[in-house]
N, C-alpha and C positions, 0 to 999 in steps of 0.2 A: 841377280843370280836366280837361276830356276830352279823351283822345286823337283824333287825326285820324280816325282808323278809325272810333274810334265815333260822330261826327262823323259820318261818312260812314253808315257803320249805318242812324242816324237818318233822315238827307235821302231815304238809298234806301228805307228801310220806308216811311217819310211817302208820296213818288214815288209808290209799289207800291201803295200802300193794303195792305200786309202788315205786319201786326203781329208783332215778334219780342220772344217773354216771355224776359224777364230769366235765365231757365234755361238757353234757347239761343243767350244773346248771347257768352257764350267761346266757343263753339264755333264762329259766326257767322262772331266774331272771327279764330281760329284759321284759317279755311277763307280768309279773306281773305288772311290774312299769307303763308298757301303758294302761294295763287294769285299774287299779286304779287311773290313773289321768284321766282316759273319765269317770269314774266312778263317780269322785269328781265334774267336770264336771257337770254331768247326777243331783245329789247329790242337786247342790247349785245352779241349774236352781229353779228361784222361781215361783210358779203355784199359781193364784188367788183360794182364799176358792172357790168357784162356777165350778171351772173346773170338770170335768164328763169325763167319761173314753170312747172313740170313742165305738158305740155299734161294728162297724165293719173297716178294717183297706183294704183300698183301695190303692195300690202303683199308 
């Protein structure tokens, strides 16, 4: 049984018309799993109703 991810892998390679060889799919895998947990992260950071979008973004 596959997991969700690779699952997902698949639907978005097919989508893309990008082919991903079997060599680069842990690693694929990998890049997904870190994406998605800073995501969740990002996600369930909680922001007061008031908060207003920076008009400009100064490092």
């Amino acid at each position: 049984m596959a997991e969700p991810l690779d699952d997902y892998i698949d639907a978005v390679s097919k989508a893309l018309a990008l082919p991903v060889e079997e060599a680069f799919r842990p690693a694929v895998r990998a890049n997904l799993e870190v994406s998605l947990r800073l995501a969740r992260l990002v996600d369930e950071f909680a922001l007061p109703d008031e908060t207003e979008p920076a008009p400009i973004f100064t490092a």
